[in-house]
C-alpha positions in Angstrom: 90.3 127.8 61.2 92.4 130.8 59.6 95.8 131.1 61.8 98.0 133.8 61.3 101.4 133.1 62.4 104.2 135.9 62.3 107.7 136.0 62.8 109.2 139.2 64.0 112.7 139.5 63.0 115.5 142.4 63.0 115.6 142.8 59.5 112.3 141.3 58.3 108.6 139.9 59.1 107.7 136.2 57.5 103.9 135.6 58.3 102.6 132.5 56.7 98.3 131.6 57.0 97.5 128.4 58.3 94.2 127.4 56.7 93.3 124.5 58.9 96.8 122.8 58.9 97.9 123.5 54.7 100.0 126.6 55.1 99.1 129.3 52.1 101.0 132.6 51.7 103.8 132.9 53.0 105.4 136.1 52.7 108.4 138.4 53.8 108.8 142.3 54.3 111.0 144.5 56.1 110.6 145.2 59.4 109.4 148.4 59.3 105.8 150.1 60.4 105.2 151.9 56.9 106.2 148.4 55.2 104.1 146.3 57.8 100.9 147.8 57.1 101.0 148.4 53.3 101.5 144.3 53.4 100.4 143.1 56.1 96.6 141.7 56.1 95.6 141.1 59.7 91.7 140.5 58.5 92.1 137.3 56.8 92.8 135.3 60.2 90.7 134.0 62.8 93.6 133.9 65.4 97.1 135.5 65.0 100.0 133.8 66.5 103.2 135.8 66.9 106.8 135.0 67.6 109.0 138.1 68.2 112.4 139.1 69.3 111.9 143.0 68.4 109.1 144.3 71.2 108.1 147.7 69.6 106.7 145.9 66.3 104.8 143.1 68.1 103.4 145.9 70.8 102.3 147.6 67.3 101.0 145.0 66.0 98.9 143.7 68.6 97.4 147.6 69.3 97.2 147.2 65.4 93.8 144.4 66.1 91.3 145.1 68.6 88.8 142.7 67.0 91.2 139.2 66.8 93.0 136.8 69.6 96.8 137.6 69.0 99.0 135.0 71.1 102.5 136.1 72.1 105.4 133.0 72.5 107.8 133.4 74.8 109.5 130.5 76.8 107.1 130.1 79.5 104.3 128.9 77.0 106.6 126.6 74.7 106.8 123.7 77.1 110.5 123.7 75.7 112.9 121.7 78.5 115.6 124.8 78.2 119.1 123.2 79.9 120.7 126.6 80.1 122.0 129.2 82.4 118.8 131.8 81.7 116.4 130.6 79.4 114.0 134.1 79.5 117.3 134.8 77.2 116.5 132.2 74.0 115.2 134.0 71.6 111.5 133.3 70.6 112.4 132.5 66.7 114.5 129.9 68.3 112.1 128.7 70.4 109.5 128.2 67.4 112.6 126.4 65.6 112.7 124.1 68.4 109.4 123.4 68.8 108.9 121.7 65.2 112.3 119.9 65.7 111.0 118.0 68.6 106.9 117.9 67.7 108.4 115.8 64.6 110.9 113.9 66.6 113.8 114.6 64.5 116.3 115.6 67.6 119.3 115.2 68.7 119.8 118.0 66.2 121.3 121.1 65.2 119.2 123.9 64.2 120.8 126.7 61.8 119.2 129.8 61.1 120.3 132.2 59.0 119.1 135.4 60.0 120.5 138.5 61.1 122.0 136.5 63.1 123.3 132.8 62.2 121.9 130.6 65.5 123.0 127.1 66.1 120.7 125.7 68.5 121.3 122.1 69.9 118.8 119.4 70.7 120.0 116.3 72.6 118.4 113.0 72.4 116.0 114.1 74.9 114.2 116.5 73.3 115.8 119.0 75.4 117.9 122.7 74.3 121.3 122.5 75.8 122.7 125.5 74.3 124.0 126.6 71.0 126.0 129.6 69.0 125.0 133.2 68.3 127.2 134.4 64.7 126.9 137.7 63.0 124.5 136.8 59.9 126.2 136.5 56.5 124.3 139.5 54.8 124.9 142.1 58.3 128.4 141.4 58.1 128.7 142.0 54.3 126.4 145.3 55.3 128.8 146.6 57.4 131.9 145.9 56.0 130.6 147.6 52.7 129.5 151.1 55.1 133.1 151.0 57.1 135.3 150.4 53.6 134.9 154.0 51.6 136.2 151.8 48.1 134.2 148.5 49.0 130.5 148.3 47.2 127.6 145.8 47.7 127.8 142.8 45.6 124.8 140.2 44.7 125.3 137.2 47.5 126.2 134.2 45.6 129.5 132.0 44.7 131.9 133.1 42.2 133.4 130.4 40.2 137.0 130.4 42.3 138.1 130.9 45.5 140.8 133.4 44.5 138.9 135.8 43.1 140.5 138.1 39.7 138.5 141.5 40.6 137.3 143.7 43.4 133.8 141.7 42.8 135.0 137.9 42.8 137.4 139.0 46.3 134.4 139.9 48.0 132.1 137.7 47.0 134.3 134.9 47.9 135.3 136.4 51.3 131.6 136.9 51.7 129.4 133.3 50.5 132.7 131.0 51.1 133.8 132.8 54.0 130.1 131.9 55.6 129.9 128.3 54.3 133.4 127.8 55.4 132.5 129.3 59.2 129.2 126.9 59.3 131.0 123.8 58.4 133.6 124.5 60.8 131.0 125.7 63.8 129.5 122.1 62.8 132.6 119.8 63.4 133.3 121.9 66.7 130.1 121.2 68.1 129.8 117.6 67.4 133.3 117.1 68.6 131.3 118.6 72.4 128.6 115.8 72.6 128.7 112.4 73.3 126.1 111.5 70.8 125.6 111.7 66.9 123.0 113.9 65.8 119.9 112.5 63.8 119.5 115.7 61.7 121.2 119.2 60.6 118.3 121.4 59.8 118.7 124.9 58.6 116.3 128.0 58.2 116.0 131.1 57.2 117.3 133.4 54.1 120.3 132.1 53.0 119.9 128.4 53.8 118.8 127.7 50.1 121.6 129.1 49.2 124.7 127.9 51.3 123.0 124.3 51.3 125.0 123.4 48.5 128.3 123.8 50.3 127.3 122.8 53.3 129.3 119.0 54.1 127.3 117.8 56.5 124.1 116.0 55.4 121.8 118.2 56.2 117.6 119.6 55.0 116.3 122.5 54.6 112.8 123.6 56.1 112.3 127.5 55.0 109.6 127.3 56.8 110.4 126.0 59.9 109.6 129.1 62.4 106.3 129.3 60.9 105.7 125.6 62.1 107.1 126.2 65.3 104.8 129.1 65.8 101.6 127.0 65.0 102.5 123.9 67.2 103.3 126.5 70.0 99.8 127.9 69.5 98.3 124.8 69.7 99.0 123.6 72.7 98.0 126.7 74.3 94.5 126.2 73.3 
C-alpha cells in the first residue's frame, strides 16, 4: 500500500509517501499551482490523503486525479473530542497534529507548530482539545515588517551571537529569532499557569521548530513530521 498524504498550508505543501507504514519522501514546495505540479507526483500512490486549510489548492488537486481515492480531513472524520466553542473552526493541520498526539498517547500536551501561523494546541489528560493560541508565524512577521520598513532588508533566520545587536543585521535578527523564542516560552508558562494538571509532553512542528528548539526552556521534542502522521492515522480509521 502506497499512501500519499499532503499537507496544504498558506505558504507551503509537505506531502510525505507512506509505503506500507515506513514514510519515504518527504518533501516541501510552495503553495502555488505552477510549483505544485512541476513537483508534485500524484502517480506514485495508491490512495492520497489530504489535510488542507487553503480550499482552492485541495479543490485543484483533487480535480487534478480522476483515476486515485483522494480523502479529505476535516473534523467530522477525525474522531477528535473537540471541547471548544465551534470546532468546524480548528484547522485541519491541527487536527492531524492532534491525532498522532493522542494515537501515541503522549497527552496532556501542548502542540506547537510553527507555520504561517505559530498554533498552540492543548490536549488534556483525556485525550481531548480544549483550546489553544493562534500567533503570527515567526518568518510572516519578519516578511512584513521588512515590506512596511523602506530601510529594513531580509536577513537569514538564525541567532546572532548577542542579544544587543552592533548592526542593522544583528538588531533584526535578534528582534526576529529571540523575539520568537522569547514569545513561545512565555505563551508556555501562561498556559500551564491555566490548567490544573502538568503536561506529559511539549511537542513542536513545523519549519522553524529545528531551529528555535535550542532556546526553547521547556523540555520539549520535536516531530517534523508530525502532520504527516496525523494525516495517515486519520485515513486509517476511515477505512
Amino acid at each position: 500500500m502506497n499512501l500519499l498524504c499532503i499537507d496544504i498550508g498558506n505558504t507551503n505543501v509537505v506531502s510525505g509517501l507512506y509505503k506500507n507504514d515506513t514514510l519515504i519522501n518527504v518533501q516541501r514546495i510552495e503553495t502555488k499551482k505552477d510549483i505544485i505540479d512541476k513537483n508534485l507526483n500524484l502517480s506514485v500512490a495508491d490512495d492520497i490523503a489530504i489535510s488542507s486549510v487553503v480550499p482552492k489548492i485541495e479543490e485543484y488537486l483533487i480535480n487534478s486525479t480522476t483515476t486515485k481515492s483522494v480523502f479529505s480531513i476535516s473534523h467530522i472524520n477525525t474522531n477528535i473530542k473537540l471541547n471548544v466553542d465551534v470546532p468546524g473552526d480548528v484547522g485541519n493541520d491541527r487536527l492531524c497534529n492532534m491525532k498522532s498526539i493522542i494515537k501515541n498517547n503522549q497527552f496532556p500536551a501542548i502542540i506547537i507548530d510553527f507555520g504561517s501561523a505559530t498554533t498552540y494546541d492543548i490536549i488534556n489528560q483525556n485525550g481531548e482539545f480544549v483550546g489553544g493560541v493562534i500567533a503570527p508565524g515567526t518568518d510572516v512577521s519578519a516578511q512584513y515588517l521588512f515590506e512596511r520598513a523602506a530601510q529594513l532588508n531580509s536577513v537569514p533566520f538564525k541567532f546572532p551571537k548577542s542579544v544587543i545587536g552592533t548592526t542593522t543585521k544583528s538588531n533584526l535578527q535578534s528582534g526576529i529569532m529571540y523575539g520568537g523564542v522569547d514569545a513561545v516560552n512565555g505563551m508556555i508558562k501562561r498556559i500551564k499557569k491555566e490548567v490544573d494538571y502538568d503536561f506529559k509532553n511539549i511537542i513542536l512542528t513545523g519549519g522553524f521548530s529545528s531551529l528555535l528548539s535550542k532556546k526553547i526552556i521547556p523540555s520539549h521534542t520535536v516531530n517534523a513530521n508530525l502532520t504527516l502522521e496525523g494525516i495517515k492515522y486519520i485515513w486509517e480509521e476511515n477505512q
